[in-house]
Steps between C-alpha positions, in 0.01 A plus 500: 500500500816693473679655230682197359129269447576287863351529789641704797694268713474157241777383328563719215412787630795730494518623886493152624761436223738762636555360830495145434860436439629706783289264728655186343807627519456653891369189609770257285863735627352484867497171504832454272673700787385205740642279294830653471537558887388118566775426219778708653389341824562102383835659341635581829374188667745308206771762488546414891414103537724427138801805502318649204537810374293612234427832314119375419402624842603885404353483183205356639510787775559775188186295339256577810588846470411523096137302624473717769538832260269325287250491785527869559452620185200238454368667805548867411360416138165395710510826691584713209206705382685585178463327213858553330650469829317178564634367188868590559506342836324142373746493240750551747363259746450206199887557333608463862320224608606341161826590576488314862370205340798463265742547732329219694486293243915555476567438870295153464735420223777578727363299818458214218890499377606591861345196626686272281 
């Protein structure tokens, strides 16, 4: 038992606690970036077949960089071995990822009234 009544390494347990987030969020922003580039990649494939220029593309490209910062810090909050450090870089890693989700949200609602 630890200090907090769970068991070491079962949910509740305040160490596995402290790095579960950061490996949501590590595993979520890498594959948001993958998204993004396939995205940017279908823009280009309209932009050229339809003479369509669209500024969804660069947001999208400025919205793989916020999930790939997210990533990073996700990762360096796993390798941290400081508890207060730890903490400042998951926050960091969740407001951005939550930050690269809203912005994606906004460029769908600009594909959406672009389209029509």
């Amino acid at each position: 038992m630890n200090d907090d009544g769970g068991q070491e390494g079962q949910p509740g347990s305040g160490r596995m606690e402290e790095g579960w987030l950061s490996v949501h969020i590590f595993a979520a922003s890498a594959s948001m970036v993958g998204v993004c580039l396939a995205v940017i990649g279908l823009f280009q494939i309209v932009a050229r077949l339809g003479n369509v220029e669209s500024l969804g593309d660069d947001l999208l490209a400025f919205d793989a960089l916020l999930f790939l910062t997210a990533c990073v810090f996700a990762y360096l909050a796993l390798r941290s071995r400081y508890r207060g450090q730890r903490r400042r870089l998951e926050r960091s890693a969740d407001a951005l990822f939550l930050l690269g989700l809203g912005l994606m949200a906004f460029v769908c609602l600009l594909i959406t009234y672009a389209i029509r």
